[in-house]
One Martini backbone bead per residue (centre of mass of N, CA, C, O) as a GRO file, in nm:
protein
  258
    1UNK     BB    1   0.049   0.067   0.003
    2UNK     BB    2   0.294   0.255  -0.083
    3UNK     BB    3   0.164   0.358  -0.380
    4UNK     BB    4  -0.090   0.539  -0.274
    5UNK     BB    5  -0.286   0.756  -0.380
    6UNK     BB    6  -0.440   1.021  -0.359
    7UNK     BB    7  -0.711   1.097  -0.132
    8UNK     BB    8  -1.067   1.184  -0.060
    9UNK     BB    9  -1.249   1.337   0.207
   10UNK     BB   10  -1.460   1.481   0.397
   11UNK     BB   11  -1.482   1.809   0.536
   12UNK     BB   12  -1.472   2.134   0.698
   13UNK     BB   13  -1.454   2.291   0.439
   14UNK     BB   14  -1.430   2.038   0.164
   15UNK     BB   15  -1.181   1.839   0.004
   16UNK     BB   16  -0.978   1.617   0.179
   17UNK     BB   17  -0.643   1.524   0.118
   18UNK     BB   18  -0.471   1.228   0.122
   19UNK     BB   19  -0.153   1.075   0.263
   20UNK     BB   20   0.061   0.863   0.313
   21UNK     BB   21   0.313   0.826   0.571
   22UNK     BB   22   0.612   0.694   0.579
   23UNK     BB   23   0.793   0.529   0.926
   24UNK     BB   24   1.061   0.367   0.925
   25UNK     BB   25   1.209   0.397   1.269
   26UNK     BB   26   0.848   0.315   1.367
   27UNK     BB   27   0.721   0.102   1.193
   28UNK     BB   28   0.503   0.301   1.060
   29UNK     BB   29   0.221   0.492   0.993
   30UNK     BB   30   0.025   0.754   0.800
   31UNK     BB   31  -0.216   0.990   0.760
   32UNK     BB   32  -0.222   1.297   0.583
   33UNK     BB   33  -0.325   1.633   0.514
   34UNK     BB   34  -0.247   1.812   0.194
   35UNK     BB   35  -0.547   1.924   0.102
   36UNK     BB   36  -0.776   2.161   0.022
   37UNK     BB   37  -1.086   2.132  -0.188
   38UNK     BB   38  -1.324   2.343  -0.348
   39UNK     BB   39  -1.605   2.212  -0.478
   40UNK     BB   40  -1.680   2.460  -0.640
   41UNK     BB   41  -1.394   2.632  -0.733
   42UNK     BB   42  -1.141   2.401  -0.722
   43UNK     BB   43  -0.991   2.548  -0.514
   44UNK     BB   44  -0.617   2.494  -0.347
   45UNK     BB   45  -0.530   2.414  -0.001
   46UNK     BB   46  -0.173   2.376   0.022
   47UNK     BB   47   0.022   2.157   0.316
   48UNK     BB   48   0.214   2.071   0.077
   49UNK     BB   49   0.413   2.053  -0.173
   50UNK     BB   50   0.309   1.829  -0.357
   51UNK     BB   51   0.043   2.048  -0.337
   52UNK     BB   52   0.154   2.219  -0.443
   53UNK     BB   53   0.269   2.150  -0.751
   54UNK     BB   54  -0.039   1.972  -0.797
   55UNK     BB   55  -0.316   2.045  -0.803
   56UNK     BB   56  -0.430   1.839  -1.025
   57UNK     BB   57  -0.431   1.594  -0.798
   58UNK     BB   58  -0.609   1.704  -0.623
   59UNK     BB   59  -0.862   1.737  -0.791
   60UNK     BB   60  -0.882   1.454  -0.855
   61UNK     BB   61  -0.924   1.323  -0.617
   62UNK     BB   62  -1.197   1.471  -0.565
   63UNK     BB   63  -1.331   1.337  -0.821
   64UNK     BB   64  -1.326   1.062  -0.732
   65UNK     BB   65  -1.506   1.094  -0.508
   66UNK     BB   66  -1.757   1.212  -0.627
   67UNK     BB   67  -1.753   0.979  -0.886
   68UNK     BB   68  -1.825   0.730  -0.661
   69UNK     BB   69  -2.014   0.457  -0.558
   70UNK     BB   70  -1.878   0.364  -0.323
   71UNK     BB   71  -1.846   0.672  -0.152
   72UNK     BB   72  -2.185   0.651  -0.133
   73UNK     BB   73  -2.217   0.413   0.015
   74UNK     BB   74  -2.445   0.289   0.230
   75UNK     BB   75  -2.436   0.185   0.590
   76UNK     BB   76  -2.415  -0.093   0.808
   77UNK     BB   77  -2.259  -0.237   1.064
   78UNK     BB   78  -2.485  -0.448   1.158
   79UNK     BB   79  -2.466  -0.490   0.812
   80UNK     BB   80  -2.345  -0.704   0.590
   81UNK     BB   81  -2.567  -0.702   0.336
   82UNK     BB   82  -2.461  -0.387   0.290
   83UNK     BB   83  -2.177  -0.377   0.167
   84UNK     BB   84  -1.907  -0.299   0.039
   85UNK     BB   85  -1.759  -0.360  -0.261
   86UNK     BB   86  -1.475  -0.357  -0.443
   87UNK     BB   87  -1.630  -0.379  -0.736
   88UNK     BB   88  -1.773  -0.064  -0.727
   89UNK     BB   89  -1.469  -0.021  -0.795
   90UNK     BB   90  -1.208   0.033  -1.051
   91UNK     BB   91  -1.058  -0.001  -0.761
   92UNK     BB   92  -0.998  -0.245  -0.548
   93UNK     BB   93  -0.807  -0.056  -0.335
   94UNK     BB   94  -1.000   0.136  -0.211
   95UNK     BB   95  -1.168   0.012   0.012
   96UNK     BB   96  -0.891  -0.081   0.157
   97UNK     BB   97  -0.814   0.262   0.180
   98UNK     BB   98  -1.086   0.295   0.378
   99UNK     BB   99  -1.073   0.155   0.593
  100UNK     BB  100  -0.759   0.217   0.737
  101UNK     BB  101  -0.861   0.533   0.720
  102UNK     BB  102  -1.086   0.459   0.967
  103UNK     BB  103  -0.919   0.287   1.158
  104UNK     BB  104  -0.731   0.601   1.198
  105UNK     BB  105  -0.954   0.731   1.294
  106UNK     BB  106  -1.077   0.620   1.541
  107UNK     BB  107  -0.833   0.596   1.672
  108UNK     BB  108  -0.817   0.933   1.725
  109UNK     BB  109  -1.082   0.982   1.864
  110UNK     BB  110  -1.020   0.837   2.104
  111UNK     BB  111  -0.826   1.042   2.178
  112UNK     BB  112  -0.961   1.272   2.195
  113UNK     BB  113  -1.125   1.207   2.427
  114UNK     BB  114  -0.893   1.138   2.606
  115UNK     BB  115  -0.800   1.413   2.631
  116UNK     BB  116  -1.066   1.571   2.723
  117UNK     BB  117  -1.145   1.426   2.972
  118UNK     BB  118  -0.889   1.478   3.115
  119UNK     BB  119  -0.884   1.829   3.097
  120UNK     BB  120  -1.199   1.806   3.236
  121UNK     BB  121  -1.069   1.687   3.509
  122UNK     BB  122  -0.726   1.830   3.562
  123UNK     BB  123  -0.539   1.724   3.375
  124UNK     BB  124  -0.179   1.699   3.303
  125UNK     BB  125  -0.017   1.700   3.049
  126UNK     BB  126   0.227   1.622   2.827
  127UNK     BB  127   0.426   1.678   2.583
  128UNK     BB  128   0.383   1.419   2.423
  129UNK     BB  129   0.059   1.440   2.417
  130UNK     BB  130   0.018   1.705   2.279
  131UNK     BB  131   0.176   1.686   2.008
  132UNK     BB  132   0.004   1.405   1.940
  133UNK     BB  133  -0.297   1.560   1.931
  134UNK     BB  134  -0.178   1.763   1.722
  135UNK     BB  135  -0.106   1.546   1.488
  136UNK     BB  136  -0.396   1.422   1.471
  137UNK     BB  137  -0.535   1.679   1.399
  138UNK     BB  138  -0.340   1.754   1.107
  139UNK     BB  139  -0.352   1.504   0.963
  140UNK     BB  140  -0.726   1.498   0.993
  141UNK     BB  141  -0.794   1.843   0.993
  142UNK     BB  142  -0.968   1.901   1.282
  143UNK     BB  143  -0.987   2.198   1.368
  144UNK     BB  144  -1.254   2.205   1.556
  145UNK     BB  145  -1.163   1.921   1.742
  146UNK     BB  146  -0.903   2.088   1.886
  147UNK     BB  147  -0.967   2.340   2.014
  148UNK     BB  148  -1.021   2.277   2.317
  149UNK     BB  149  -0.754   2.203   2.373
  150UNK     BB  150  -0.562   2.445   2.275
  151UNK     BB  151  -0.733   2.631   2.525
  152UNK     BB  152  -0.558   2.453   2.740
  153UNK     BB  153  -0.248   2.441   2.642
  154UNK     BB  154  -0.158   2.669   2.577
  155UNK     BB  155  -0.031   2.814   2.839
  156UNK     BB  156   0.179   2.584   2.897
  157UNK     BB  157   0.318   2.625   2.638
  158UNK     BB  158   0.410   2.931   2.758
  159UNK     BB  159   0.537   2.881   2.981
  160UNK     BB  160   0.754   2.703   2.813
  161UNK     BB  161   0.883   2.979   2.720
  162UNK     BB  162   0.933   3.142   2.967
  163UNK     BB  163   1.155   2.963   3.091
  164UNK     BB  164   1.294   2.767   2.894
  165UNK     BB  165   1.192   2.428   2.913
  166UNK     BB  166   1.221   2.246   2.695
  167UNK     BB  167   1.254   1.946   2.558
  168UNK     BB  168   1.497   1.720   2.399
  169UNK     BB  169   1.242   1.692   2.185
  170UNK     BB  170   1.061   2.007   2.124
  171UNK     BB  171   0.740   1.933   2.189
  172UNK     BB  172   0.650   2.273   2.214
  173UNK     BB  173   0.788   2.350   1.953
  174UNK     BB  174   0.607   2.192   1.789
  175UNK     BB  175   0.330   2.227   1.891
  176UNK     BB  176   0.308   2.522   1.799
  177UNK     BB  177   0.363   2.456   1.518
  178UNK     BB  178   0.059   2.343   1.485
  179UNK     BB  179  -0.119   2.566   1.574
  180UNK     BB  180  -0.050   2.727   1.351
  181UNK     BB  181  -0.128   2.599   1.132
  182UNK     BB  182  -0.426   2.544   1.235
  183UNK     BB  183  -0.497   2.824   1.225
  184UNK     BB  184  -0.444   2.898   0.904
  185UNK     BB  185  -0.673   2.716   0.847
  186UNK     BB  186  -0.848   2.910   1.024
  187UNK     BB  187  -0.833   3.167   0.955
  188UNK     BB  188  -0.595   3.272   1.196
  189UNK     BB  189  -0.299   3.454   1.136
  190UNK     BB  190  -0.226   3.567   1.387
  191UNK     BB  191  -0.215   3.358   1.556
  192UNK     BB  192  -0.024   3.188   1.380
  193UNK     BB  193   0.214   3.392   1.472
  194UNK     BB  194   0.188   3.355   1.784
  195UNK     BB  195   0.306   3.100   1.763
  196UNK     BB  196   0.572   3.118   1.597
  197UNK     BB  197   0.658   3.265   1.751
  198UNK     BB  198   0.702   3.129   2.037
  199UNK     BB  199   0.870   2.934   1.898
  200UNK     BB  200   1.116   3.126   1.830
  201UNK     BB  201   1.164   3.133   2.163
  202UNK     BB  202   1.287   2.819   2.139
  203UNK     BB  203   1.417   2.863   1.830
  204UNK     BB  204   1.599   2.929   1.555
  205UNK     BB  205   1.530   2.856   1.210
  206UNK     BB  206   1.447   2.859   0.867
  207UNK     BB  207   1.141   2.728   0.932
  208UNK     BB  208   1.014   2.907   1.129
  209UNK     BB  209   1.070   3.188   1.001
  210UNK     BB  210   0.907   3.105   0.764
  211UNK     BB  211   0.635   3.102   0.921
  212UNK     BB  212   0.658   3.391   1.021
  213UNK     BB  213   0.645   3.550   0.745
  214UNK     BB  214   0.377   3.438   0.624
  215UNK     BB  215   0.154   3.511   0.855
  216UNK     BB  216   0.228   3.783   0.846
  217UNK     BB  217   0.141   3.791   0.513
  218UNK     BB  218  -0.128   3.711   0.572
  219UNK     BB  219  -0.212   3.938   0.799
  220UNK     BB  220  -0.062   4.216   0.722
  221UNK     BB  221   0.156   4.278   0.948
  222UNK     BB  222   0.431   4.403   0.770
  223UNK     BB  223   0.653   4.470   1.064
  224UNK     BB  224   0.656   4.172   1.094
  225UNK     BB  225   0.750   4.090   0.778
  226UNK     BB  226   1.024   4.256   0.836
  227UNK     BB  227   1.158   4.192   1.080
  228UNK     BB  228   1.179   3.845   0.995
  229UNK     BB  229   1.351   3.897   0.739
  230UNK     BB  230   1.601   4.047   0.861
  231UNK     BB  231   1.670   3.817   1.042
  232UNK     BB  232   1.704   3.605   0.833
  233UNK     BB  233   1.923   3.729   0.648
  234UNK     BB  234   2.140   3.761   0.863
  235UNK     BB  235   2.171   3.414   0.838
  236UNK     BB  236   2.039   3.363   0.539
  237UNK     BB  237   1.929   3.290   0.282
  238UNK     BB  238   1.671   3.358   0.054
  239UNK     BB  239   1.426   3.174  -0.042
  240UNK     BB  240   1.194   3.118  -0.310
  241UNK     BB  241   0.951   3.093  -0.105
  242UNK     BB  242   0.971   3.415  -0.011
  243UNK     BB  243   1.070   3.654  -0.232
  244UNK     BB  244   0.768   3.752  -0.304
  245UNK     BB  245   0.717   3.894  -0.057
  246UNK     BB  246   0.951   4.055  -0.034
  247UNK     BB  247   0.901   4.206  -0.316
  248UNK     BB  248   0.583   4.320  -0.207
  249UNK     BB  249   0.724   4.568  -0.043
  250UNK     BB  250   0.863   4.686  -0.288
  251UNK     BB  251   0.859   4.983  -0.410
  252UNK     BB  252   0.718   5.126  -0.706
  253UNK     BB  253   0.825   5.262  -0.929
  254UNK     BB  254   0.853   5.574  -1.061
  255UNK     BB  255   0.524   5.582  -1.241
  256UNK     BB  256   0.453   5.313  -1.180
  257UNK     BB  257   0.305   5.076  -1.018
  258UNK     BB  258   0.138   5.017  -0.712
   0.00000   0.00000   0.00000
């Protein structure tokens, strides 16, 4: 099943594009969602290079969800004799594609309900525990589903900021770095901004740095976006993928186009 091509199931916003992501050093697997497309529009929310890079397999995935006889088939668990069967789909391997693809988002359910119950009970969670229900929130796109959880962990994980205490899988900075991401899903560039300081006030890399001069130009921050950059650039050469930002910041020559 490691060549298995992107598929689509209906999500929170509109139709989420997932591949499997083999973790071979803990000898397991993930489903990741990769973009997610806008059933009227076409348009695609890119979350990882190869839906930038592709969207019209993202969009194909969609097509195939939409087109799909199988994945519209209705059934109970409770009836076996009306379970979908293999043949209903052009490609037999499908079936038993969303079927594993079932199987864990259900463990994934099962950890969130038990992460809120913990959590509404006063239990103070680990930092590998935050980290691990905040990316199986990212993996399946849960952006609703994690809400509650973000607004509980949130402080805790500002504590080990404000202290600099993170342990040394840097599970906090991990943390954040998800939170961030979830926000820019859910259209809240600010705080998606906010995770992301907050995040590099536990060490600055190329890839921390860039993802809040994103957030800072989705935000239309600009002073944010221009700190930043320059922060950026006294340390590292400027990627192809930040170059338009900085770009758009530059004054449009006299008497050209404003």
């Amino acid at each position: 099943m490691s060549d298995i091509s992107e598929f689509a199931a209906r999500g929170e916003r509109g139709l989420d594009v997932f591949r499997r992501v083999e973790e071979q050093a803990q000898r397991r697997y993930r489903y990741s969602c990769i973009a997610t497309v806008n059933p009227d529009t076409g348009a695609v929310a890119a979350y990882a290079p190869v839906a930038q890079k592709h969207p019209d397999r993202m969009r194909a995935a969609a097509d195939r969800l939409a087109g799909s006889a199988l994945l519209a088939h209705r059934f109970s668990l409770g009836n076996p004799q009306d379970y979908p069967v293999a043949d209903m789909s052009g490609d037999p391997l499908q079936l038993f594609v969303y079927l594993d693809f079932c199987r864990l988002w259900q463990l994934g359910e099962q950890e969130f309900a038990r992460i809120v119950k913990a959590l509404d009970a006063g239990a103070a969670l680990t930092s590998p525990e935050i980290s691990n229900v905040l990316r199986l929130a990212l993996d399946f796109n849960r952006i609703a589903r994690v809400e509650p959880i973000i607004d509980q962990v949130l402080p805790r994980l500002m504590q080990i900021v404000r202290r600099q205490s993170d342990d040394n899988w840097q599970n906090a900075a991990y943390s954040l770095r998800m939170i961030g991401d979830l926000r820019l899903r859910a259209d809240r560039p600010r705080d998606a901004l906010a995770a992301y300081e907050a995040e590099l006030a536990l060490g600055k890399n190329p890839h921390r740095m860039g993802l809040a001069i994103q957030a800072a130009h989705a935000a239309q921050d600009w002073n944010a976006v221009k700190r930043h950059l320059r922060a950026f650039e006294a340390r590292w050469p400027l990627p192809e993928t930040l170059a338009p930002i900085k770009a758009s910041l530059t004054p449009a020559p006299e008497g050209g186009p404003a």
